[in-house]
SEGUZA-466916 format. One record per residue: x, y, z of N, C-alpha, C, CB in turn; residue in three letters. Coordinates in steps of 0.1 Angstrom, whole numbers, padded with zeros to 4 digits, always signed. Each point is the difference from the previous one (the first is absolute). Glycine has a CB too. Example, Ala and Ser with C-alpha at 12.3 -4.5 7.8 and 13.67 -1.06 7.14 Angstrom:
BEGIN
+0132-0057+0078-0009+0012+0000+0009+0012+0000-0019-0012+0012ALA +0015+0023-0019+0009+0011+0000-0008+0011+0008+0012-0006-0022SER 
REM end
This chain:
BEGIN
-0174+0192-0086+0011-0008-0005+0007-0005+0013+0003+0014-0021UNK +0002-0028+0020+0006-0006+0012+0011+0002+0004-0011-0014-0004UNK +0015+0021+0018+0016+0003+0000+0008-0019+0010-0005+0040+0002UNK +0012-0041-0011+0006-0015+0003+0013+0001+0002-0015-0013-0013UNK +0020+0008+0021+0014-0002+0003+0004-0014-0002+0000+0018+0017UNK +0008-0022-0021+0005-0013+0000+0015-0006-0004-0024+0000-0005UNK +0027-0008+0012+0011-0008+0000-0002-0013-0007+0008+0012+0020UNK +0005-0013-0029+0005-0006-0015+0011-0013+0006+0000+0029-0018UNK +0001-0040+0013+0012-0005-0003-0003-0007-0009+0009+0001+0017UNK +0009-0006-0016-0002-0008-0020+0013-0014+0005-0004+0031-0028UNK -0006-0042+0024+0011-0008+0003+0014-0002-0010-0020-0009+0010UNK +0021+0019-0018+0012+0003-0008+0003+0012+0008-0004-0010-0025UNK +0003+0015+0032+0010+0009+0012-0001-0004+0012-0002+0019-0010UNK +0003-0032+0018-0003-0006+0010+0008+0013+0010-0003-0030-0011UNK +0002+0029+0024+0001+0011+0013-0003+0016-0007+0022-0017+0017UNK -0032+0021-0023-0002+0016-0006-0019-0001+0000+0028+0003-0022UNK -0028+0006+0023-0010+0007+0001-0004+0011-0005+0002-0011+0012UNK -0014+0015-0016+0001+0015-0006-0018+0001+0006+0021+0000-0029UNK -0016+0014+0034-0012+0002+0007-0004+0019-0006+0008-0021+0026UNK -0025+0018-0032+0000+0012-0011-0015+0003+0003+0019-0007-0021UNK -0027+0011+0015-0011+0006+0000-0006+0007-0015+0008+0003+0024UNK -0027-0007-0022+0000+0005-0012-0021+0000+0004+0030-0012-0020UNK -0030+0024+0008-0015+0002+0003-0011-0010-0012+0009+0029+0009UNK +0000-0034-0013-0005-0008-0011-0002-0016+0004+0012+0018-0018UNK -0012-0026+0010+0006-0012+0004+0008-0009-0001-0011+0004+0001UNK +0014-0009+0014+0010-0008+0001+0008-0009-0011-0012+0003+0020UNK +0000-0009-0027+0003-0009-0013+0005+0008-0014-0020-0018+0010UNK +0017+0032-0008+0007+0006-0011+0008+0003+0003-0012+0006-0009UNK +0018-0004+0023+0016+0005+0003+0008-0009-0002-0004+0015+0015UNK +0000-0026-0007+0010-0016-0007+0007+0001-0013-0016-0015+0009UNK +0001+0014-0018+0005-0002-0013+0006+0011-0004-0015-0014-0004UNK +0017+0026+0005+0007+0012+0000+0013-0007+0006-0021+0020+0003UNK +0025-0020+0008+0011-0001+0006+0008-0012-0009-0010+0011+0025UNK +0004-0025-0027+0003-0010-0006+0006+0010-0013-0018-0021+0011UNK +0015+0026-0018-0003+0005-0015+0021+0007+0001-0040+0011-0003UNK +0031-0001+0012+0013+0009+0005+0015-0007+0002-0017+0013+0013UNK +0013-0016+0000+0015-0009+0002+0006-0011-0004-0004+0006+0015UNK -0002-0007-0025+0009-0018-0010+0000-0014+0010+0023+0016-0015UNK -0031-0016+0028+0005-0009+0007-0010-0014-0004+0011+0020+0021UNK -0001-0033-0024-0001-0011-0004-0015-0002+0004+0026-0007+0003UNK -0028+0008+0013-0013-0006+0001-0010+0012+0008+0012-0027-0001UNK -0028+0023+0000-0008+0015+0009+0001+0002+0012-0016-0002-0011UNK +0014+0013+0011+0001+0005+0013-0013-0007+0009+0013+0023-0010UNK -0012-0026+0023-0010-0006+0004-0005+0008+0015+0008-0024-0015UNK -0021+0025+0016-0005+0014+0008-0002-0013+0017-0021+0023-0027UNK +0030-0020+0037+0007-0004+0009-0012+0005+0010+0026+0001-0009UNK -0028+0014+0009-0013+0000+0010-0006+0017-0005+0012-0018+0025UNK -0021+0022-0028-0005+0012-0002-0014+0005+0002+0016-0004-0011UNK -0017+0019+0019-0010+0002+0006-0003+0015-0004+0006-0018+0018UNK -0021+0018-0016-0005+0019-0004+0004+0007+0014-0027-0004-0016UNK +0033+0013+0011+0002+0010+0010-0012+0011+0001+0026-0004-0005UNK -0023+0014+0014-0008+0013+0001+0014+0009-0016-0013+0000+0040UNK +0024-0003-0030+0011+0016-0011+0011-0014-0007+0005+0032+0023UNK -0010-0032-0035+0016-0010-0001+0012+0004-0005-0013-0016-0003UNK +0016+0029-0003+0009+0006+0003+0003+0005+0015-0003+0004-0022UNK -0002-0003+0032+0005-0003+0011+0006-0011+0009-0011+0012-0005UNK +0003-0023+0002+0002-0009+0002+0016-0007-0008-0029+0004+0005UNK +0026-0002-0015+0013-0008-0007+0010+0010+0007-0008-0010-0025UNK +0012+0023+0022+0007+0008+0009+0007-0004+0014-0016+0014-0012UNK +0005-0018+0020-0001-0004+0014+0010-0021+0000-0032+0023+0004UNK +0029-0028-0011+0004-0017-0006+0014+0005-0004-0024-0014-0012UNK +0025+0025+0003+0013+0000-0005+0011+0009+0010-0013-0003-0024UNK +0010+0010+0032+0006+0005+0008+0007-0011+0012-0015+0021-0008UNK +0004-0028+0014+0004-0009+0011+0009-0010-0002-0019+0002+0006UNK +0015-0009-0020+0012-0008-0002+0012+0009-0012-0018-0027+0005UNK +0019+0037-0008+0009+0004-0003+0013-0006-0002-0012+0011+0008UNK +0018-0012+0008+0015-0009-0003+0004-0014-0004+0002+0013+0015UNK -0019-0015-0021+0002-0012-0013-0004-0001-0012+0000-0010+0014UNK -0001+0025-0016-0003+0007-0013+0012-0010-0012-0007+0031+0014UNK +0005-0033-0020+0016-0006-0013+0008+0012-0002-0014-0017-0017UNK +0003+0028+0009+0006+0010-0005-0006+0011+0001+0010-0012-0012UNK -0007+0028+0014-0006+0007+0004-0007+0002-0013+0012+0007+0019UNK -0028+0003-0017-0009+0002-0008-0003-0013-0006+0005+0022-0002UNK -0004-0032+0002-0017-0013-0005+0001-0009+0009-0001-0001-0026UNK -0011-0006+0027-0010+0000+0011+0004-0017+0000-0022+0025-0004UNK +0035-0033+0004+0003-0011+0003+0008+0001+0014-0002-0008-0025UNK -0004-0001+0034+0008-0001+0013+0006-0016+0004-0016+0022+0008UNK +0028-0021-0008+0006-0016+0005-0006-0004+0014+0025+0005-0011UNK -0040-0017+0014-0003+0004+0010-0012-0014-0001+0009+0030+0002UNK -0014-0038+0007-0009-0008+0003-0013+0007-0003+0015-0012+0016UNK -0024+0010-0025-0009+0004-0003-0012-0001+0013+0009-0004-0026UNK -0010-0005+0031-0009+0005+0012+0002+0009+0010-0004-0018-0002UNK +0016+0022+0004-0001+0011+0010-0010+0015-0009+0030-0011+0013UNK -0023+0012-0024-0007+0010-0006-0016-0003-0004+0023+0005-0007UNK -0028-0019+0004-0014-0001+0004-0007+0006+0014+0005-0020-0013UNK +0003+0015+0021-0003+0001+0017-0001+0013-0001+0012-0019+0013UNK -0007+0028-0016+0005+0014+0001-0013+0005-0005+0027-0001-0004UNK -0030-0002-0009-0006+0007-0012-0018-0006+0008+0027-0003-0028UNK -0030-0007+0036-0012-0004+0007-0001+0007+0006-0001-0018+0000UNK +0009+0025+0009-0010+0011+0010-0003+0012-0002+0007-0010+0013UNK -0001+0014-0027-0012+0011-0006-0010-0005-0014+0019+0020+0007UNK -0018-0028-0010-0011-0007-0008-0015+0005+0009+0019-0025-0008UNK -0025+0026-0008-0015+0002+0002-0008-0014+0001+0002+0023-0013UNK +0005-0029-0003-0007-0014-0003+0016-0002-0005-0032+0000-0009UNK +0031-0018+0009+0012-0008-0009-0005+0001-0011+0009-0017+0012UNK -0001+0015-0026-0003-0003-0010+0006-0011-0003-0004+0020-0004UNK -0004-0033-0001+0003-0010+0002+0004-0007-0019-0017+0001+0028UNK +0031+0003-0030+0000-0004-0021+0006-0011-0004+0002+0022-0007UNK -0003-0030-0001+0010-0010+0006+0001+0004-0017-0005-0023+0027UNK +0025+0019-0029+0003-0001-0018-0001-0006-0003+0011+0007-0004UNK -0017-0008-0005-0004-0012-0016+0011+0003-0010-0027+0001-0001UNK +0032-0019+0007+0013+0000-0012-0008-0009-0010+0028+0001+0016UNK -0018+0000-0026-0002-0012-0015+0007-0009+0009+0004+0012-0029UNK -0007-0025+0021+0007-0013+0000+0014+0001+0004-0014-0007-0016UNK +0019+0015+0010+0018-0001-0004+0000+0006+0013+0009+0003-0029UNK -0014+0006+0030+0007+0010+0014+0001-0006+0013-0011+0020-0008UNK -0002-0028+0006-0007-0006+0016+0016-0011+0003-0038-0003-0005UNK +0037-0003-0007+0010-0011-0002+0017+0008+0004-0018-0014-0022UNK +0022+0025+0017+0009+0005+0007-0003+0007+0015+0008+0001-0023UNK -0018-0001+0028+0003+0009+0012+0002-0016+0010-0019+0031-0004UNK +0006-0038-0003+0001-0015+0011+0018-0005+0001-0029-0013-0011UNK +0035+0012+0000+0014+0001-0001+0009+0007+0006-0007-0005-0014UNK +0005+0016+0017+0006+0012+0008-0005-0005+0014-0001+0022-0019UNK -0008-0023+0025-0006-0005+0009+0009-0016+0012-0023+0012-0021UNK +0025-0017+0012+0008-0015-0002+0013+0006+0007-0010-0012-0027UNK +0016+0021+0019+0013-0001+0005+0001+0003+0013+0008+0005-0020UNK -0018+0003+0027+0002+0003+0013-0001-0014+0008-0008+0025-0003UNK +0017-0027+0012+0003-0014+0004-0017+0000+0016+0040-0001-0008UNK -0040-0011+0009-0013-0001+0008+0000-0001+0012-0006-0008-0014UNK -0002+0018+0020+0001+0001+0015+0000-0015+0006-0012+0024+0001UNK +0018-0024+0004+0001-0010+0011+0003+0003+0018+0009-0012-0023UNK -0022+0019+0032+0002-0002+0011+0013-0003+0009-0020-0004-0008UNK +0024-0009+0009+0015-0003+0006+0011+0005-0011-0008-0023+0013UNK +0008+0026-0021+0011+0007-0009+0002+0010+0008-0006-0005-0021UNK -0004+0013+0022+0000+0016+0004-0003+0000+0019-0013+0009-0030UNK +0015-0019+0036+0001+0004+0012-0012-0001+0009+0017+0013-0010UNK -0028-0018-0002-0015+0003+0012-0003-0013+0000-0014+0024-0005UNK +0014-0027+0019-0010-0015+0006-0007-0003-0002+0002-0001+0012UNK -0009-0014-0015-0013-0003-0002-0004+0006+0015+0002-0023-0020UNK -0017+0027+0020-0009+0005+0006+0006+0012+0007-0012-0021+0001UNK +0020+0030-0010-0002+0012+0002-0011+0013-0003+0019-0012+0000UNK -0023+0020-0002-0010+0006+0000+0006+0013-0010-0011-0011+0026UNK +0006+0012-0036-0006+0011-0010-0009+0008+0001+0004-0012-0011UNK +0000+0026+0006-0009+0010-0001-0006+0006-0015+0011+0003+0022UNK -0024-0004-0022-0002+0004-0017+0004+0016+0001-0023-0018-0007UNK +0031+0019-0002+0002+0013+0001-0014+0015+0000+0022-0016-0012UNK -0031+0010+0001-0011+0015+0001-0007-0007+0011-0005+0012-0025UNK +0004-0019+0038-0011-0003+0008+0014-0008+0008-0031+0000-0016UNK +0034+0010+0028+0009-0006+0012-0007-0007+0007+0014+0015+0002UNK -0030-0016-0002-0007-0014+0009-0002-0008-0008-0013+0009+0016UNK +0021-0010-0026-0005-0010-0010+0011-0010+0003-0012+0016-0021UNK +0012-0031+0028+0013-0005+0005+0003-0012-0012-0004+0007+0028UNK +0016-0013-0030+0000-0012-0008+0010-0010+0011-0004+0013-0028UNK +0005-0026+0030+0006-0007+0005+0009-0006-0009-0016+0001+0015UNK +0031-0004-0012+0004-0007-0009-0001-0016+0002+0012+0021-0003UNK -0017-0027-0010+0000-0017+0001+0006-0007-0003-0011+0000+0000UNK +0022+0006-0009+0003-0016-0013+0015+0014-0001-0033-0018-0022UNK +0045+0012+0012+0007+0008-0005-0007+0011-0008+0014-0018+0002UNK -0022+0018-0011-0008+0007-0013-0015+0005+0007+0012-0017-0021UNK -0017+0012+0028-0014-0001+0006+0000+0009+0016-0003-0026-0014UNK -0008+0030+0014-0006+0008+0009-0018-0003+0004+0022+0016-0011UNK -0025-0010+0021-0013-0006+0007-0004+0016+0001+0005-0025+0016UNK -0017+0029-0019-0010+0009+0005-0012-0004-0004+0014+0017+0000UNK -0021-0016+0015-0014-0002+0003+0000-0017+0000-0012+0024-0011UNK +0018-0033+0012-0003-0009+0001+0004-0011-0014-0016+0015+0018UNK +0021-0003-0029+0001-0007-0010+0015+0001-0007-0026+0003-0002UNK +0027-0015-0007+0019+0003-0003+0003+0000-0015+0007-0014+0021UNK +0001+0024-0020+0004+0002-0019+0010+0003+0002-0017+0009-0012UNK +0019+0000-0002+0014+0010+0000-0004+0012+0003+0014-0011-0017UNK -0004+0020+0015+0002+0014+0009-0009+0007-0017+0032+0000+0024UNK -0026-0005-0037-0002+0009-0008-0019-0001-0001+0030-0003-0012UNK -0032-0013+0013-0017+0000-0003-0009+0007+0012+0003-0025-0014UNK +0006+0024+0026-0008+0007+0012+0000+0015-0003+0007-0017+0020UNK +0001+0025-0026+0004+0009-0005-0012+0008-0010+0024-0015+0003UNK -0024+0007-0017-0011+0001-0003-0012-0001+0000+0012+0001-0002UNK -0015-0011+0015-0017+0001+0002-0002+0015+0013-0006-0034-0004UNK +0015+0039+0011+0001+0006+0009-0001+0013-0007+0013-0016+0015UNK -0004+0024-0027-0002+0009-0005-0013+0000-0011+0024+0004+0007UNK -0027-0016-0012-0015-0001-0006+0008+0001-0016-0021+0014+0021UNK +0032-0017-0027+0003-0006-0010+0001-0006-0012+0001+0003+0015UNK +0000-0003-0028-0004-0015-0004+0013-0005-0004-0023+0003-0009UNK +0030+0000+0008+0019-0002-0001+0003-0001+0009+0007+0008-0013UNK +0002-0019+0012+0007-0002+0017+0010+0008+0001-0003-0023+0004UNK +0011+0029+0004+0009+0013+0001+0012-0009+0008-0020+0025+0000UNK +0031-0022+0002+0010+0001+0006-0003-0001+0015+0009+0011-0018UNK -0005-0023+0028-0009+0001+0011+0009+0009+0010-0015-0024-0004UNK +0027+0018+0001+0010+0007+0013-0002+0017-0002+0021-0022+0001UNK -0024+0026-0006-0006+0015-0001-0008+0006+0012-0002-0007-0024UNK -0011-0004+0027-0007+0004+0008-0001-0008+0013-0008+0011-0018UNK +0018-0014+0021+0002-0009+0016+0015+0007+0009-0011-0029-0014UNK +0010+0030+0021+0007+0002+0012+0006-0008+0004-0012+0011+0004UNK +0023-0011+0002+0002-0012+0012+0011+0014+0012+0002-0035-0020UNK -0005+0032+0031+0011+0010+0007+0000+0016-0007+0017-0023+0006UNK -0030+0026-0009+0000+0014-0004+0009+0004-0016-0003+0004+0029UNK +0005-0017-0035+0009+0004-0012-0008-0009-0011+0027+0006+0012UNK -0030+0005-0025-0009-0014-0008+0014-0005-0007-0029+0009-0008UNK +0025-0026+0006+0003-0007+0003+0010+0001-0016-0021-0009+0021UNK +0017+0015-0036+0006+0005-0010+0014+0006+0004-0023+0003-0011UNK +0025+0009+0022+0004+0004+0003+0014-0006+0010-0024+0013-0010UNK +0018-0025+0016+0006-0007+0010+0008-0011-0010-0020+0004+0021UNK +0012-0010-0037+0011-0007-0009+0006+0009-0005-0011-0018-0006UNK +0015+0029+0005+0010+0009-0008+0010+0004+0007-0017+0008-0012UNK +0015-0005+0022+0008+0001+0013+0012-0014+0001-0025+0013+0013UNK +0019-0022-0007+0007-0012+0001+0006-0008-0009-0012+0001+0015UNK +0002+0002-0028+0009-0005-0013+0011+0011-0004-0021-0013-0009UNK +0018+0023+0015+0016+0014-0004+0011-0004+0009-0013+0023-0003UNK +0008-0028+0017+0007-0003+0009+0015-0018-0004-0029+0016+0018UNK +0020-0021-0025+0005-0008-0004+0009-0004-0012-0016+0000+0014UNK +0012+0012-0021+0006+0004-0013+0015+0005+0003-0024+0006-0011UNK +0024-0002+0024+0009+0013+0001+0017-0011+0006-0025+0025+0010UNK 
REM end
């Protein structure tokens, strides 16, 4: 039986995460957890990998980030889900690669939920054209910046989210500022910041 650790978000709890484990599968705990918590829309599997112990392992995820636990005893933490990927990669055996299958209606609300987050824009946030990016799972992995929205690796120019998904091997495009860097801070992390800063 496969021991899997994996980290959850749901774009109806945007900044949360729930990082859990299970010897079964990943796609039955979703729908389990969906079932459970009444929440609007699915839970969607962010990054998840076989462990050797995954009660150890989750143990070990849930301890480190602790002081962004929500609430004590369950397993949601206020927290950028890639750090806890990053975390959760260097005891990984294999990734488990699942992507959620929504209905129509869902896809249509998460793309909606999606929307409201306003769009990176480079000079918004402070980074120069032809500054230099780091993919987050691969620090020799470099991106150049080109355009406001656009970026260069290897020679070629897109967005961050489609470089994103051909880089992790994908078929959904994911959230790109997730996995880019700039100055050692991803870049999700760097709009939340400066949009708090500006809120304030």
């Amino acid at each position: 039986m496969s021991q899997i650790v994996y980290i959850l978000t749901n774009e109806s709890m945007p900044g949360y995460i729930k990082i859990g484990m299970t010897q079964g599968t990943v796609e039955k705990r979703i729908s389990e957890l969906s079932r459970k918590t009444s929440v609007p829309l699915p839970f969607e599997v962010y990054y998840a990998a076989v462990v050797e112990d995954a009660a150890k392992e989750e143990k070990w995820l849930h301890n480190i980030f602790g002081d962004r636990r929500v609430r004590d005893g369950k397993e949601f933490f206020s927290m950028n889900p890639e750090y806890a990927a990053l975390a959760l990669k260097r005891v990984a055996v294999e990734e488990v690669i699942i992507e959620t299958q929504f209905t129509p209606e869902q896809e249509a609300e998460v793309e909606k939920a999606k929307e409201r987050r306003s769009k990176f824009h480079f000079a918004h946030f402070g980074i120069p054209l032809g500054a230099e990016l780091t993919f987050t799972r691969d620090p020799n992995k470099k991106a150049t910046v080109m355009e406001n929205d656009k970026i260069m690796i290897d020679g070629k120019i897109g967005s961050m989210s489609t470089f994103a998904r051909d880089l992790l091997g994908y078929k959904r495009i994911p959230q790109g500022t997730l996995y880019f860097k700039y100055e050692d801070e991803i870049l999700d992390d760097r709009r939340r910041r400066l949009e708090g800063e500006t809120s304030e």
